[in-house]
C-alpha positions in Angstrom: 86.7 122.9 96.7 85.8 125.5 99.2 86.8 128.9 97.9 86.5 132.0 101.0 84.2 134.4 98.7 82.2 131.6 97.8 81.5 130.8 101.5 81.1 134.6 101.7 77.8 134.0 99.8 76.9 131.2 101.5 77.0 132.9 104.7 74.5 135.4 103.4 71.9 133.3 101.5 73.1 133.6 97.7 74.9 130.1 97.5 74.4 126.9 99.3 77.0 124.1 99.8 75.8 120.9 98.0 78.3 118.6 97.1 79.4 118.1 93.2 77.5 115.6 90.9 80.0 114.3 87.9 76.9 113.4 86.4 75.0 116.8 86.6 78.7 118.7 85.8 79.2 117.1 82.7 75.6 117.3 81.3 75.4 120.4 82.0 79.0 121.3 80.0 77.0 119.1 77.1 74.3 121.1 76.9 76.3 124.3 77.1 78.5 122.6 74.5 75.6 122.1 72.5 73.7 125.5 72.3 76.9 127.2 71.8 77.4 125.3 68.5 73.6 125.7 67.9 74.1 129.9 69.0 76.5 129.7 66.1 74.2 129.0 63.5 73.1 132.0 61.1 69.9 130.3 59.7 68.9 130.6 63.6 66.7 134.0 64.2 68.8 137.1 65.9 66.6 136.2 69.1 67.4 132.5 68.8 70.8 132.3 68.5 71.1 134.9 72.1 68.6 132.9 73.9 71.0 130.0 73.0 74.2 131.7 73.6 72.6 132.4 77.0 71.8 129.2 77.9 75.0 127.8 76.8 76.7 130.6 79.1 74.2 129.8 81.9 75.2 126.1 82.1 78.9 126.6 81.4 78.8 128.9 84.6 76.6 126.5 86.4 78.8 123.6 85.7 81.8 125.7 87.1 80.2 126.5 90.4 78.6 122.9 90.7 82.5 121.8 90.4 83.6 123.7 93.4 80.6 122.5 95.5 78.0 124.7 95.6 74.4 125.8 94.0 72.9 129.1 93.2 69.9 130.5 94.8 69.6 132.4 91.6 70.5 132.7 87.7 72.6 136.1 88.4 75.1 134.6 90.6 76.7 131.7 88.5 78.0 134.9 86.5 79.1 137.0 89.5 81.4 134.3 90.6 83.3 133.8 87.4 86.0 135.4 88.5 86.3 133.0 91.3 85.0 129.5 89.6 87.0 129.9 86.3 89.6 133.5 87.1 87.2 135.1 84.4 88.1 138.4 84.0 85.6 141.3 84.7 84.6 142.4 81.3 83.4 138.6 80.8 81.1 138.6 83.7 80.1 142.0 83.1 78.9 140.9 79.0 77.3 138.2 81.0 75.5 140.5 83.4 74.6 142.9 80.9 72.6 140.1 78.4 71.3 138.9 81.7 69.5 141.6 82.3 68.1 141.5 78.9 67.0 137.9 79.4 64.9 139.0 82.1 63.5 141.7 80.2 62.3 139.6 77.5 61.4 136.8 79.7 59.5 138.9 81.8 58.0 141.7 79.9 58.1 140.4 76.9 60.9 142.7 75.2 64.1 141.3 74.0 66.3 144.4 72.8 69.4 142.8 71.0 71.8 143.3 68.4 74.5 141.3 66.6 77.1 142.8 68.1 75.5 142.6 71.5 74.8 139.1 70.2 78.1 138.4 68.8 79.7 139.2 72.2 78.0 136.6 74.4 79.3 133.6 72.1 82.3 135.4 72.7 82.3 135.0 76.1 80.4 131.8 76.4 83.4 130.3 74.7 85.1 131.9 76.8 83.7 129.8 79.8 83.4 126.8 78.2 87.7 126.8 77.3 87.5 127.6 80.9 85.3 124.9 81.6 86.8 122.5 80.4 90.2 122.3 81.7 88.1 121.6 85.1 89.4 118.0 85.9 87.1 115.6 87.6 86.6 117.0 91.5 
């Protein structure tokens, strides 16, 4: 499913056109499944449970954009596109953005600066996308 903004980013290197994989769609909603139930989990460290959320929200987003036909050239851009994949809203993709950014700074410099509530809003929003998600039929 071609969608014009989506081919905007094509056009300029961010996205490529691949067509979708049933298979690869709906492992990748199990996993996101998965780690959001795991996220969840209070016995699981502060750090944990975001890295999980994360992930879950990753995939989710992934799965969404693999749906319409197409594959990031980066992690970023699976969020950006929420509004077109799923008609996420702003402040959902924004969350997403924002504990992005923290990922890479933990990831990359070793420094994860997190909270609960910082935490508590990105299973929030991954549940978000995966109610989303899932009313995706097969393409």
């Amino acid at each position: 499913m071609s969608l014009p903004e989506l081919d905007n980013l094509v056009r300029i290197g961010k996205l490529k056109e691949e067509a979708p994989s049933q298979i690869e769609i709906d492992g990748l909603i199990r996993s996101g499944k998965v780690r959001l139930e795991d996220a969840q989990n209070k016995t699981n460290s502060l750090e944990g449970r975001f890295d999980l959320a994360y992930n879950a929200a990753h995939a989710l987003s992934l799965a969404a954009l693999r749906w319409h036909g197409y594959r990031p050239e980066n992690r970023y851009v699976v969020f950006q596109v929420l509004p077109h994949t799923l008609g996420i809203d702003t402040a959902v993709w924004r969350t997403l953005a924002k504990c992005h950014q923290r990922r890479n700074v933990a990831e990359y410099e070793g420094h994860l600066e997190v909270d609960e509530q910082l935490s508590s809003d990105l299973v929030i929003c991954a549940e978000h996308v995966y109610a989303e998600v899932s009313k995706l039929g097969p393409d």
